[in-house]
C-alpha positions in Angstrom: 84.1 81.1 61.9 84.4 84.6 60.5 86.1 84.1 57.5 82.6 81.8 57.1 80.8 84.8 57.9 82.5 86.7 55.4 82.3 84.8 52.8 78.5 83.2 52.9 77.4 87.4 53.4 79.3 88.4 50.7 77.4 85.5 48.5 74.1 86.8 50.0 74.8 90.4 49.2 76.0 89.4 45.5 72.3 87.7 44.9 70.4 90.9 46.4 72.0 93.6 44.7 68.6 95.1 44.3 67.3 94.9 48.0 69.2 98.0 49.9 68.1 96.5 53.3 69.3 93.4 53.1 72.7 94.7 51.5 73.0 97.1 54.8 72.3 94.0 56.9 74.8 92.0 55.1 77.6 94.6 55.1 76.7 94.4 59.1 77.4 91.4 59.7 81.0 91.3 57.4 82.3 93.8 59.3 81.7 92.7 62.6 83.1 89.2 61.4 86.2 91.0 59.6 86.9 92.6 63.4 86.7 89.2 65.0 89.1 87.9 62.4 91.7 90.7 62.5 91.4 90.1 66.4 92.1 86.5 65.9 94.8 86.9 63.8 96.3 89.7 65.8 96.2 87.0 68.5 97.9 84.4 66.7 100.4 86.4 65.6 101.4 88.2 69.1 101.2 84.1 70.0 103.8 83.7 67.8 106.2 86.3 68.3 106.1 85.6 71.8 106.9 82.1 71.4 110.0 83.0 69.0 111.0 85.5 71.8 110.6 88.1 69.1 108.3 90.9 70.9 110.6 94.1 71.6 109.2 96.3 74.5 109.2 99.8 73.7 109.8 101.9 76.8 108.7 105.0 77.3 108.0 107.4 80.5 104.2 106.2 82.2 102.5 107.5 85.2 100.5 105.5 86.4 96.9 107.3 87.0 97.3 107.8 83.4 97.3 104.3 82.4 94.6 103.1 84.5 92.0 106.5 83.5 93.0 104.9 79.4 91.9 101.6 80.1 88.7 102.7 82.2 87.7 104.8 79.1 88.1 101.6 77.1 86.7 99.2 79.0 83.9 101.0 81.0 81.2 101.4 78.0 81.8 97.7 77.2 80.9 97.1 80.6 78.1 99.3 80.7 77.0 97.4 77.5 77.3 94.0 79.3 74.7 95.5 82.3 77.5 95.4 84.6 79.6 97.4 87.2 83.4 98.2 86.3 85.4 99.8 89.7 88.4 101.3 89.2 90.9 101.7 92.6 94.0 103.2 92.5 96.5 103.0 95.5 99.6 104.5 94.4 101.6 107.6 94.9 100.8 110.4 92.5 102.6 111.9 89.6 105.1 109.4 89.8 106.9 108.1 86.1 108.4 104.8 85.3 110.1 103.3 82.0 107.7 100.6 80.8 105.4 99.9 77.6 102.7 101.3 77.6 101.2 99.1 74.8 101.9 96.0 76.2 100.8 96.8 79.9 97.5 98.2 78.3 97.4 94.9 76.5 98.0 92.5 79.6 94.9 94.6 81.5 92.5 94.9 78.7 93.2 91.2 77.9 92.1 90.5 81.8 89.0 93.0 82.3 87.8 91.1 78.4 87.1 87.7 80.0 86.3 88.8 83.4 83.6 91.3 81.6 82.8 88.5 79.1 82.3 85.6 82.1 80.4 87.6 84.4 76.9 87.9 84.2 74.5 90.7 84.0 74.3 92.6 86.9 78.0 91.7 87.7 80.8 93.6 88.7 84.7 93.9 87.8 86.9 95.4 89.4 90.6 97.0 88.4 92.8 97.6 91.3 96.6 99.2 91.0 98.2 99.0 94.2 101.9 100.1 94.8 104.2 97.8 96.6 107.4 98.1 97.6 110.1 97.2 95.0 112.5 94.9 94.8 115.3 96.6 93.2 116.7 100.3 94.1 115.2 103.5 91.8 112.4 101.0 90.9 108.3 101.1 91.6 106.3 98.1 91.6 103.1 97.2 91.1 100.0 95.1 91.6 97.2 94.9 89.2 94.3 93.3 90.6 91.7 92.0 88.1 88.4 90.5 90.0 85.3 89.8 88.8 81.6 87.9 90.3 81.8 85.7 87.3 80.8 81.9 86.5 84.4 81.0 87.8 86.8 78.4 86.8 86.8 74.6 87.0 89.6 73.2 89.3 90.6 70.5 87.2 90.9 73.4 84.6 93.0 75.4 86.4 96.3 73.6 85.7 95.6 74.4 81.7 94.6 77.6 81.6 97.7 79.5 80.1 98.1 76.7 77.5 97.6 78.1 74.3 94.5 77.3 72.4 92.8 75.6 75.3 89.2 76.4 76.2 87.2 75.0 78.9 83.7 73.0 77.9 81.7 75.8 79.6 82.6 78.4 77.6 83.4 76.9 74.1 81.1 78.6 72.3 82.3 82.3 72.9 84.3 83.8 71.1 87.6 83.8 71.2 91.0 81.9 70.3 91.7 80.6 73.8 95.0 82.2 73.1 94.4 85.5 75.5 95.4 84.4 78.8 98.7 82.8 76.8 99.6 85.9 75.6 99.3 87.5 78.6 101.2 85.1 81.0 103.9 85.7 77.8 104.1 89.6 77.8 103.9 89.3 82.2 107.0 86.8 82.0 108.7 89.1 79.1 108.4 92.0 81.7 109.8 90.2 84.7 106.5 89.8 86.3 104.1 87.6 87.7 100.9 86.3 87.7 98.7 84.5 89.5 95.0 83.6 89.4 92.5 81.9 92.4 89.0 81.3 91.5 85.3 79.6 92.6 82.6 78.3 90.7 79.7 80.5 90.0 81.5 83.1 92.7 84.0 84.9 90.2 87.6 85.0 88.8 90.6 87.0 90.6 94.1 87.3 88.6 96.9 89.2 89.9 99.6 90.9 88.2 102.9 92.2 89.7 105.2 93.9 87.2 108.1 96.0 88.5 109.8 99.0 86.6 112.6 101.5 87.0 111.4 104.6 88.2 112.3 107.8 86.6 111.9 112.0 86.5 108.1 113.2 86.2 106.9 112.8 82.8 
């Protein structure tokens, strides 16, 4: 675990004050560990909030080529890192703003694009699509956001669990991770009216689908 990490590196750097290398190397290591374990905690705690129904959404005007340009800048050198392809599509009128947070939304996206870059191997590619749809309600816009990757897939038998909090499939136990991603993301989608849905094949690659719906408003 990282707090593990932490604290067997920290022992290590205590007993080799005197080799500035090693400290370096040590002082590596903690802080990548203390990022994992501020992003598990982070996790668990969004966990919890949602389950207490005590998340607040924050709305604010959004366009959205704006939101999907933020999370390409994000996500794309983490792709690039990984030796694989990130597309970004965007089908949507332009320049038009609705009420919604952009936190959150961000949040449900990146959460998606982090396991479908983290299950796909190299030479892979992801893609991000944002389609408009017609809306339900009157004054509103709607959305699709289209998360697909060429990944190791998902297990059918698996399928059934995989918004359950803290539940990790066998094949991919030892990445990291909380197993409590997709759980806060079906949490935030449901918080925001929305819906999701996912359809997969083993070894051909992972496709979730988000449809969130907000009420449209003057150009930001």
């Amino acid at each position: 675990t990282p707090m593990n990490a932490i604290v067997g590196m920290t022992a290590l750097a205590l007993t080799n004050l005197n080799n500035t290398e090693k400290i370096e190397d040590y002082l590596h290591k903690i802080s990548l560990s203390s990022q994992h374990l501020l992003s598990l905690i982070n996790d668990v705690l969004d966990m919890s909030q949602i389950e207490q129904s005590q998340i607040h959404l924050n709305h604010q005007a959004i366009q959205i080529e704006a939101l999907v340009n933020h999370i390409s800048s994000i996500m794309m050198s983490q792709a690039e890192r990984a030796g694989l392809q990130l597309k970004i599509e965007t089908e949507a009128r332009p320049r038009v703003s609705f009420l919604g947070d952009p936190l959150r939304i961000k949040q449900i996206l990146i959460n998606l694009l982090s396991n479908a870059l983290k299950f796909t191997p190299d030479g892979g590619t992801v893609w991000l699509r944002a389609k408009e749809l017609p809306p339900r309600e009157a004054a509103h816009v709607r959305y699709r956001f289209t998360v697909q990757d060429t990944g190791i897939g998902i297990r059918e038998e698996f399928m059934n669990h995989l918004f359950e909090p803290f539940i990790r499939s066998d094949r991919v136990a030892k990445m990291e991770g909380t197993g409590l991603g997709l759980s806060i993301t079906k949490g935030l989608v449901k918080l925001m009216g929305g819906e999701i849905r996912v359809s997969s094949k083993l070894e051909q690659g992972t496709t979730f689908e988000v449809e969130l719906e907000f009420e449209e408003t003057e150009d930001a």
